[in-house]
C-alpha positions in Angstrom: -30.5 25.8 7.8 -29.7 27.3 11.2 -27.2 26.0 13.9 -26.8 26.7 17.3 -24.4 25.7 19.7 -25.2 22.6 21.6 -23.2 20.3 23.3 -20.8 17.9 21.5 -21.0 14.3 22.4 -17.1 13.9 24.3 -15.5 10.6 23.6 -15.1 8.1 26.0 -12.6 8.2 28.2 -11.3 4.4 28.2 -11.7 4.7 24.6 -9.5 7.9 24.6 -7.2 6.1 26.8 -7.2 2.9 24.3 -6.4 5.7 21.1 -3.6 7.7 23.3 -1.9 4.4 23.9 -2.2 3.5 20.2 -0.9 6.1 19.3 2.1 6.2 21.8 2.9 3.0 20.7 3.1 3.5 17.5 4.9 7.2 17.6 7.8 4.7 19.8 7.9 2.5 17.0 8.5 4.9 14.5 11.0 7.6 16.0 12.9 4.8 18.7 16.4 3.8 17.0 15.3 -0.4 17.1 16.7 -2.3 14.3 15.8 -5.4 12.5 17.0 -9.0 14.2 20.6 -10.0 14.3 21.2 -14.1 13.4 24.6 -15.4 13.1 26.0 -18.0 11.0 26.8 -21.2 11.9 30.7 -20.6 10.3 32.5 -17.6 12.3 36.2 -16.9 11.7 37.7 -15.8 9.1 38.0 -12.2 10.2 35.4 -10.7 7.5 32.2 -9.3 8.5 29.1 -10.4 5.7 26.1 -9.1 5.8 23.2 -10.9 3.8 20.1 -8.8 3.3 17.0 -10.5 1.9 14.7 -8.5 -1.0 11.7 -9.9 -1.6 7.9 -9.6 -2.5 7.1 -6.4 -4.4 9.7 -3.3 -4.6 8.4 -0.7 -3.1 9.0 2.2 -0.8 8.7 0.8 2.1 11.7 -2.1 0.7 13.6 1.5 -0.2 13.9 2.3 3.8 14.7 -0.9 4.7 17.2 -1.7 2.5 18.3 1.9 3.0 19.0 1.5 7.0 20.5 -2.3 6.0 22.9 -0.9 4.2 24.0 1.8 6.7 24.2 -0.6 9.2 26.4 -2.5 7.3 28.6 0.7 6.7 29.3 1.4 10.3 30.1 -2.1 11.2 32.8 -2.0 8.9 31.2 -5.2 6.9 33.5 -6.7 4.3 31.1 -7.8 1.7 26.9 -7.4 1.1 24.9 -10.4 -0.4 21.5 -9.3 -1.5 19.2 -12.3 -1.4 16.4 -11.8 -4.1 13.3 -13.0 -4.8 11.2 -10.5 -6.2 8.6 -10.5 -8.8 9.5 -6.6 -9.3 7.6 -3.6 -8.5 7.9 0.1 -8.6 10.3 1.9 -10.7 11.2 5.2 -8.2 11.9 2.6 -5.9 13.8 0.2 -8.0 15.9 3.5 -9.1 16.2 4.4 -5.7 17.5 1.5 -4.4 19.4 0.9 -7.5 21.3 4.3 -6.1 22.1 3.1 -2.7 23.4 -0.3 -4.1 25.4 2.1 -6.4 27.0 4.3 -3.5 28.3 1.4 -1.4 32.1 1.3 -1.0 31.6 -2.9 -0.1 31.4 -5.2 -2.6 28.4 -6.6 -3.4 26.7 -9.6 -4.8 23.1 -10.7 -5.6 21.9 -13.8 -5.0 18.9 -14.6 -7.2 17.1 -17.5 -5.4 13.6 -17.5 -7.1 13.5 -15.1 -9.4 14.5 -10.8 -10.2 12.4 -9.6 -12.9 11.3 -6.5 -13.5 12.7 -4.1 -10.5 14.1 -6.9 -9.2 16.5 -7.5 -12.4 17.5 -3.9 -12.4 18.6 -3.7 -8.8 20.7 -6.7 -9.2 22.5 -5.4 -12.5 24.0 -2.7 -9.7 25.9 -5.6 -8.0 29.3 -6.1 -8.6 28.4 -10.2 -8.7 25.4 -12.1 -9.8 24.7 -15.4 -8.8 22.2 -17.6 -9.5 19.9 -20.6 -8.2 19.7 -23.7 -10.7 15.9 -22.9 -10.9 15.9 -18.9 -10.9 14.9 -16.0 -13.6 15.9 -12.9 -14.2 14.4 -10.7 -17.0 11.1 -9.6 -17.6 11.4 -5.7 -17.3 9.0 -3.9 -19.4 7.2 -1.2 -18.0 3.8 -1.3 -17.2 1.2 0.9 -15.6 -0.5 0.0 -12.7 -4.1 -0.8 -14.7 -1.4 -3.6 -16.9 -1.1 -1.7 -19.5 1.9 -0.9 -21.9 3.3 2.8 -20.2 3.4 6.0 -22.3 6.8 5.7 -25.2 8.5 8.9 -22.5 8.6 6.1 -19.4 9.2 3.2 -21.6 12.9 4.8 -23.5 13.8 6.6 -19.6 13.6 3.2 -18.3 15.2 1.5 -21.3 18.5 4.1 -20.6 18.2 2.8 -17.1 18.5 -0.7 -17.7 21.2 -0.7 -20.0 23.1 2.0 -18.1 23.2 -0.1 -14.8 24.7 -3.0 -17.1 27.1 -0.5 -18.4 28.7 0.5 -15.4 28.6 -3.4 -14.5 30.9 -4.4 -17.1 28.3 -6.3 -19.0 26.8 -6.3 -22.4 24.0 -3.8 -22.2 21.9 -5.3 -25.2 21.0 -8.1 -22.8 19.5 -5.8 -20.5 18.0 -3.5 -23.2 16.2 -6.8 -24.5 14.9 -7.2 -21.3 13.0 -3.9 -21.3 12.5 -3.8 -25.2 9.9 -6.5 -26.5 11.2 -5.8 -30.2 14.8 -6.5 -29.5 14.7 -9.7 -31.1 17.7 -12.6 -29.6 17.1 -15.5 -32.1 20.9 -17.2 -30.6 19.0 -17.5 -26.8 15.7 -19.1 -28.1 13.9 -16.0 -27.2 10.2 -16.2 -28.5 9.5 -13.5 -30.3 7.7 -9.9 -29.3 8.1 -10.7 -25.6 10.8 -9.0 -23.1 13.7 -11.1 -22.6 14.2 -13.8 -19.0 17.4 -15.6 -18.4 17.4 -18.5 -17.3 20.9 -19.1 -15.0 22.8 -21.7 -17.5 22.1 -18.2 -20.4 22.8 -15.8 -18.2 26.2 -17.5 -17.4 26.7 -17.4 -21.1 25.8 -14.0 -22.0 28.1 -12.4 -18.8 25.5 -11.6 -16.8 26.0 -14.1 -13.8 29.0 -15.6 -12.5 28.1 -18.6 -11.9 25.3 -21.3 -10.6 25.2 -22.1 -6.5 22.4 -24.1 -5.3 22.6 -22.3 -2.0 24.4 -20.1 0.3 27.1 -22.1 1.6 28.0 -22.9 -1.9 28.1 -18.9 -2.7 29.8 -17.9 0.4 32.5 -20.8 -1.1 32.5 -19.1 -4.6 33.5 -15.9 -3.2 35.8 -17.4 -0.7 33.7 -16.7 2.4 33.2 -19.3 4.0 34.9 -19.0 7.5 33.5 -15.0 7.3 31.2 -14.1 10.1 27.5 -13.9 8.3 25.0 -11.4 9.8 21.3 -12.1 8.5 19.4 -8.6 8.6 15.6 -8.5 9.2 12.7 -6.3 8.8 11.5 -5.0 11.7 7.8 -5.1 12.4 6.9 -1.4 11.4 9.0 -1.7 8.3 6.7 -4.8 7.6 3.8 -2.9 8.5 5.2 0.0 6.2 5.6 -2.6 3.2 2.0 -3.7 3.3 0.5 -0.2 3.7 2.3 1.6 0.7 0.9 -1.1 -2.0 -1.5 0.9 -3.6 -4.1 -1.1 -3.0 -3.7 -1.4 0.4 -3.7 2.6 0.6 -7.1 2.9 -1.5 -8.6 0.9 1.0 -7.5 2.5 4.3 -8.0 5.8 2.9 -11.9 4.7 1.5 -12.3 3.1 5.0 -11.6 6.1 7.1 -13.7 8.3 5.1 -16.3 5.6 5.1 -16.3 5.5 8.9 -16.0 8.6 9.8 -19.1 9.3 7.4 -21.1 6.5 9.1 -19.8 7.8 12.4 -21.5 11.7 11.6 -24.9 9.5 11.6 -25.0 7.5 14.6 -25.2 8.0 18.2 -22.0 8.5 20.1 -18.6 7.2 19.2 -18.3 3.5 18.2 -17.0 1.3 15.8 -17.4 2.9 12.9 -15.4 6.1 13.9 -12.4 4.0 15.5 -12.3 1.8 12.4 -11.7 5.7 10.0 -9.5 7.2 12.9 -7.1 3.5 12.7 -7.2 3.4 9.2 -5.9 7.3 8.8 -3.4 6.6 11.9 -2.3 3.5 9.7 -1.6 5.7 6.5 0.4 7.6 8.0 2.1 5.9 10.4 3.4 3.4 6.8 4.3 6.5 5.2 6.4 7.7 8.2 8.2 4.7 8.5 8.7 4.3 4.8 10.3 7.6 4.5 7.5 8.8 2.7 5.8 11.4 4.9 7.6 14.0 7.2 6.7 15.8 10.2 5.4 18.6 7.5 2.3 16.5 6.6 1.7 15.2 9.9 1.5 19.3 11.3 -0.8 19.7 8.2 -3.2 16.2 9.2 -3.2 18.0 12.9 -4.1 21.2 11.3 -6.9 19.7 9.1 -8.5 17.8 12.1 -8.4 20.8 14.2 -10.0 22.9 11.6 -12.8 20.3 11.4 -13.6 20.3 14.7 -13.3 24.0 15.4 -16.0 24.1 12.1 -18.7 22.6 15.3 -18.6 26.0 16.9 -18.1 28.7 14.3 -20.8 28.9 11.0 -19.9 29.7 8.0 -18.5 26.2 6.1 -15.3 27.8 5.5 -12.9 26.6 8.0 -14.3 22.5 7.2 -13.6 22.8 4.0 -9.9 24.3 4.7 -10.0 21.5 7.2 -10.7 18.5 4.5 -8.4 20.5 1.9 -5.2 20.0 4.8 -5.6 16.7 5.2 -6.2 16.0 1.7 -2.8 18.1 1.5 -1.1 16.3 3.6 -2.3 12.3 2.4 -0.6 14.0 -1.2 2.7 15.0 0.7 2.7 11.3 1.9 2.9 9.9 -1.7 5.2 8.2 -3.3 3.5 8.9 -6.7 1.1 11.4 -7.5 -0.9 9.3 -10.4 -1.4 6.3 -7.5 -2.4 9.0 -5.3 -5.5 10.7 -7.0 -6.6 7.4 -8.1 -6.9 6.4 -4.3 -7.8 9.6 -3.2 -10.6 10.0 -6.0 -11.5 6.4 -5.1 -12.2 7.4 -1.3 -14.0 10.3 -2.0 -16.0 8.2 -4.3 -16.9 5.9 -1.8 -17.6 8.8 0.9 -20.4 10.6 -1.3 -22.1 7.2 -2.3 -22.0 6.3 1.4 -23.8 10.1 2.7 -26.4 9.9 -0.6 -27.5 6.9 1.1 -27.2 7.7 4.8 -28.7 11.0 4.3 -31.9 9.7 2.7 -32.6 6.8 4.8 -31.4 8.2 8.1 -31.5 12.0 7.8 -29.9 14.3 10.0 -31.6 13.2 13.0 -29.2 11.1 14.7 -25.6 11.2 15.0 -23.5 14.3 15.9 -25.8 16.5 13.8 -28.3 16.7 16.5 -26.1 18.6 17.8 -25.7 21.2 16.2 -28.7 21.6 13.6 -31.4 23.5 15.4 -34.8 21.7 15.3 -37.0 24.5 17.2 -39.8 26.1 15.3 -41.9 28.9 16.3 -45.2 27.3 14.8 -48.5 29.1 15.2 -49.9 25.4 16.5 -47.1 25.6 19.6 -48.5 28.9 20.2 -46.1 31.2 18.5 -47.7 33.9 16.8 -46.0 36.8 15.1 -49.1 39.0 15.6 -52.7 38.7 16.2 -55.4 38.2 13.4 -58.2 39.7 14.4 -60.2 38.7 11.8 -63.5 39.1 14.1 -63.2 42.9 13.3 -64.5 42.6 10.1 -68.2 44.1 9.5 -67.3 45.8 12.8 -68.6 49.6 12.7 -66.6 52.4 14.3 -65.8 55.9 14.2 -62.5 57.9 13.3 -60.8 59.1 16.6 -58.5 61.0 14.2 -58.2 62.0 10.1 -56.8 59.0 8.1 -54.5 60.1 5.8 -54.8 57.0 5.1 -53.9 55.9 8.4 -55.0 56.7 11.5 -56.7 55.7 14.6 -60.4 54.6 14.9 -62.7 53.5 17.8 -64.2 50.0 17.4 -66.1 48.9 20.2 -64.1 50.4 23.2 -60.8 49.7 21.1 -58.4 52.1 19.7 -57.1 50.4 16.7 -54.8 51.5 14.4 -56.7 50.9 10.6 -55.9 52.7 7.1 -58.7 53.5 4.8 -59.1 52.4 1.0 -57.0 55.1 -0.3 -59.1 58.1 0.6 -59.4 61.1 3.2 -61.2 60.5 5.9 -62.0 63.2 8.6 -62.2 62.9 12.3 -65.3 61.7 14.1 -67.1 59.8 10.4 -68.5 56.7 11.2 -66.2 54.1 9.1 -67.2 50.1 9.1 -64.0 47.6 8.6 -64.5 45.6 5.4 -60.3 43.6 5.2 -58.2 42.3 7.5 -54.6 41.3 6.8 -52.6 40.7 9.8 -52.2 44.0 11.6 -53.3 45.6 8.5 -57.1 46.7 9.5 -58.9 48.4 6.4 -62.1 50.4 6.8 -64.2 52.1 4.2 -66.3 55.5 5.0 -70.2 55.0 5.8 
């Protein structure tokens, strides 16, 4: 297939306006030093500072930065005591041991407040508080390890994250076989009414028993009474609405289907006309990976130079043949959406899963559109030199044939004879021929005339 240089369809410029304010937007968003809402309590006095920081819905990276910045905020305001509000059905285990670090780091005393329920992640973050206190209806338990297709994990994740549990209740002060039950299924508790063969929950009247709680509130002005805060001044932290934006894109569900819909429309884009909808739905959709990542801590400025690269490489591939520098191009970004992961395993499965999705979706445009529409117009060259446009390499003079001549010199075996009142260039049938011998053509092949002595 040959390619020529043709032009290449420019993109609107109110769209381009639309995509640089998008992006603008977002950049501010990301790198501006905002912070999440400030409420204040109804009590003030007191002269302590509390801050109450909610965790809740899955744990996961993007839960990490918040809680990280939180926390730091709290720091440099000098706050007296943290409350940790949770209600969490768990989540991932870097971030749980991640955040588990932070909580571990703070100078300020802590306490979690289990409203609803802190399995899983959520139980193991909260055995890093100095106090846990609990709602008359909350859990907390549940913390086997399981892979992300709900399956048991390998027996290597399982025992690291059985050392994790009961180390965090360790360093608590409390009896670490609770916490080990929690994670082991075949730590059997027959004095808690534990049914058999499943991982240990507590419900707030056992985990009072067994030292894991301090006691039973049925809301926050009752805790803030237990730890003899009422009068304190309360600050209520919130997330910000990147850092919610980051939460929803680093499930990784949510990145599997970003990343399959901007391959998908960018390959539906390659076969239509223009720039439309399908491209700005893949360009949004790759903006929105990243821009979660960023936010989430997750990608640096490293893999964004590497995306920039990539793209640039892919369009530069429009104007110079050869293949090579597009495929360097899609290697960089696929580079740089693996720099933005949190974990590698989740990563090739969504990766693998848009790539899946891209080939299905060119098999199909490819055989019931072709190449002729879309950007490839432009650049595939469609002329043909066709003998019916009247392109001819040579001429067939086929009309030669039977024709009688004479040699105008020897053929040896070629030479030059006189048909007609042509000079023609012809090559006998393999023998010598003299000058001036009548000869009478017999083949023609192209410009290859053949003659045989009469």
């Amino acid at each position: 297939m040959n390619r020529c240089i043709k032009e290449v369809p420019s993109l609107p410029k109110k769209r381009l306006i639309l995509y640089i304010a998008v992006f603008a937007t977002l950049f501010l968003s990301v790198f501006s030093p905002n912070t999440g809402e400030v409420a204040h309590a109804d009590e003030q006095g007191g002269g302590k500072l509390i801050y109450v920081i909610p965790i809740e819905n899955d744990v996961e990276r993007g839960l990490e930065a918040f809680l990280s910045r939180t926390t730091k905020e709290a720091v440099e305001a000098g706050a007296d005591h943290i409350i940790f509000e949770i209600n969490t059905p768990g989540g991932s285990v870097q971030a749980a041991d991640n955040i588990g670090t932070i909580i571990a780091d703070l100078d300020i005393p802590t306490t979690s407040f289990i409203i609803s329920q802190a399995l899983s992640a959520g139980s193991y973050i909260a055995l890093h508080t100095d106090n846990i206190y609990m709602t008359p209806r909350a859990t907390m338990g549940a913390s086997g390890v399981i892979n992300s297709d709900g399956t048991a994990a390998d027996k290597k994740a399982q025992s690291a994250w059985l050392k994790a549990m009961t180390s965090a209740a360790e360093a608590g002060g409390r009896d670490p076989l609770y916490a080990a039950a929690m994670a082991d299924s075949s730590i059997d508790l027959p004095e808690l009414d534990a049914p058999e063969g499943e991982f240990l929950t507590l419900t707030p009247q056992e985990a009072v028993e067994v030292g894991y709680a301090e006691g039973i509130v049925s809301h926050r002005t009752e805790l803030l009474h237990e730890l003899g805060l009422s009068n304190a001044t309360i600050i209520q932290t919130e997330t910000t609405l990147a850092e919610n934006i980051a939460r929803f894109i680093t499930n990784p569900i949510v990145i599997s289907i970003l990343l399959s819909l901007a391959g998908l429309g960018l390959i539906v884009e390659l076969y239509s006309p223009g720039f439309g909808v399908p491209g700005s739905i893949g360009i949004i959709s790759l903006v929105l990976f990243f821009y979660g990542h960023v936010v989430a801590g997750l990608a640096g400025m490293e893999a964004i130079i590497i995306l920039v690269i990539g793209i640039a490489l892919l369009i530069a591939e429009f104007f110079v043949p050869g293949g090579i520098l597009g495929l360097l191009g899609v290697g960089a970004i696929i580079g740089s959406i693996f720099m933005s992961g949190a974990n590698i395993g989740h990563m090739t499965i969504s990766v693998a899963i848009a790539l899946l999705v891209v080939i299905i979706a060119s098999v199909i445009l490819f055989r019931r559109v072709g190449l002729d529409k879309g950007v490839f117009r432009h650049v595939i060259l469609r002329d043909r030199t066709t003998t019916e446009l009247g392109y001819v390499s040579n001429e067939n003079r086929l009309e030669l044939i039977g024709m009688v001549g004479v040699t105008a010199t020897a053929l040896r075996p070629s030479g030059v004879a006189i048909l007609g009142k042509d000079r023609v260039d012809v090559v006998s049938e393999g023998s010598f021929i003299q000058a001036n011998v009548p000869i009478k053509v017999v083949k023609v092949e192209g410009a290859r005339i053949l003659v045989r002595e009469l």
